[in-house]
C-alpha positions in Angstrom: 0.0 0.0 0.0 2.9 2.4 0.8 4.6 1.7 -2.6 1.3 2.6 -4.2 0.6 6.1 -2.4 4.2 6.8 -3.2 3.5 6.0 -6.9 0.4 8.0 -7.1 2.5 10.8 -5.6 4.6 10.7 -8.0 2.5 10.6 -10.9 0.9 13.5 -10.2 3.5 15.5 -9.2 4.6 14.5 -12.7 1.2 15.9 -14.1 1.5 18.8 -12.0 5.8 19.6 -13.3 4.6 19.2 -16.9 1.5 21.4 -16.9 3.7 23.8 -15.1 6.6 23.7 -17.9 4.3 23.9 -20.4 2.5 27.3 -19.1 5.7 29.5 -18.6 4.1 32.8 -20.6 3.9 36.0 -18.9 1.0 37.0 -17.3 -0.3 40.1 -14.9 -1.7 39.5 -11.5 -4.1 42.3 -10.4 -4.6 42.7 -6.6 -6.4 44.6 -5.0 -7.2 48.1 -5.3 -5.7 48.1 -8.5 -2.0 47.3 -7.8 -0.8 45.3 -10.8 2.1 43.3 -11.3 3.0 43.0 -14.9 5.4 40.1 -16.9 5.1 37.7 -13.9 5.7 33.8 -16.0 2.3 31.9 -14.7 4.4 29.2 -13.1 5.2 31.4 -10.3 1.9 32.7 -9.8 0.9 28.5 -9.7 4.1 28.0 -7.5 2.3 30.6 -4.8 -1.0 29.3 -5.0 -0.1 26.2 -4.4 2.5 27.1 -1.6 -0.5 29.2 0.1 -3.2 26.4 -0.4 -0.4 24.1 1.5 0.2 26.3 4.0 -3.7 27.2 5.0 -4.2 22.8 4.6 -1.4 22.6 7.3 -2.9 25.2 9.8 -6.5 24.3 9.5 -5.1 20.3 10.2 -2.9 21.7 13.5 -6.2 22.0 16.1 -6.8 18.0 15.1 -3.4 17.0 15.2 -3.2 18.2 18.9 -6.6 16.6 19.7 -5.0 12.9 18.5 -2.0 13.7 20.9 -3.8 14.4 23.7 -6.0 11.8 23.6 -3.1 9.3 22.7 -1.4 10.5 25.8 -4.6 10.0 28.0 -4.9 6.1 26.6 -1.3 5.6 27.3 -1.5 6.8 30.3 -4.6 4.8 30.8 -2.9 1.5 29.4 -0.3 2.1 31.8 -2.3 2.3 35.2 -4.4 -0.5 34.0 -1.0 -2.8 33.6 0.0 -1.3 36.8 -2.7 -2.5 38.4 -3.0 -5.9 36.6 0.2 -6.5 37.7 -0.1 -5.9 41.2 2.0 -3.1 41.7 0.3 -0.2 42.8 1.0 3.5 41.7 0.2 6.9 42.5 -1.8 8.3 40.7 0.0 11.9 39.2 -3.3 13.4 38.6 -4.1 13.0 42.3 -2.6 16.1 44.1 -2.8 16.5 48.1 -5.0 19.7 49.0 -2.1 20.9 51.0 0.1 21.3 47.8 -2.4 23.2 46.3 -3.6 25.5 48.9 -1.2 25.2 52.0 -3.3 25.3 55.6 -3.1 28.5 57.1 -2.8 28.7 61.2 -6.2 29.8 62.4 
């Protein structure tokens, strides 16, 4: 299965490098309020777009790529007080904190 991803990776980005060679003409990119850049060759204009559609896919994928994480860590962590306790052995829990630590008793 990985050989074949790999493959299809490459054939497009094969696609992709030959439609980009064959559109190399000068073209003008109009921004806003009228601001116009003239003689810029279309496969740097495609070059940006696709850098900028790459770069908005990776920061709207960041807030689910945390979510995993966390909740990886919270299963390992539950895996690991399960084993503990299988085992025999018992641990201390590290979410469990002593009300003292927290807030220390003041003298009354």
């Amino acid at each position: 299965m990985r050989y074949l991803v790999w493959a299809l990776r490459l054939l497009v980005f094969v696609a992709v490098l030959m439609f980009a060679l064959k559109n190399t003409q000068p073209v003008e990119v109009t921004f806003y309020a009228d601001y116009v850049v003239h003689n810029v060759p279309l496969i740097v204009v495609m070059l940006a777009t696709f850098v900028v559609g790459a770069l908005f896919g990776l920061l709207l994928s960041v807030p689910a790529v945390m979510r995993r994480r966390r909740e990886a860590m919270r299963l390992r962590r539950e895996v690991e007080r399960l084993q503990a306790a299988a085992n025999g052995t018992a641990t201390p829990n590290p979410a469990t904190v002593a009300p003292e630590s927290v807030a220390p008793m003041s003298p009354l």
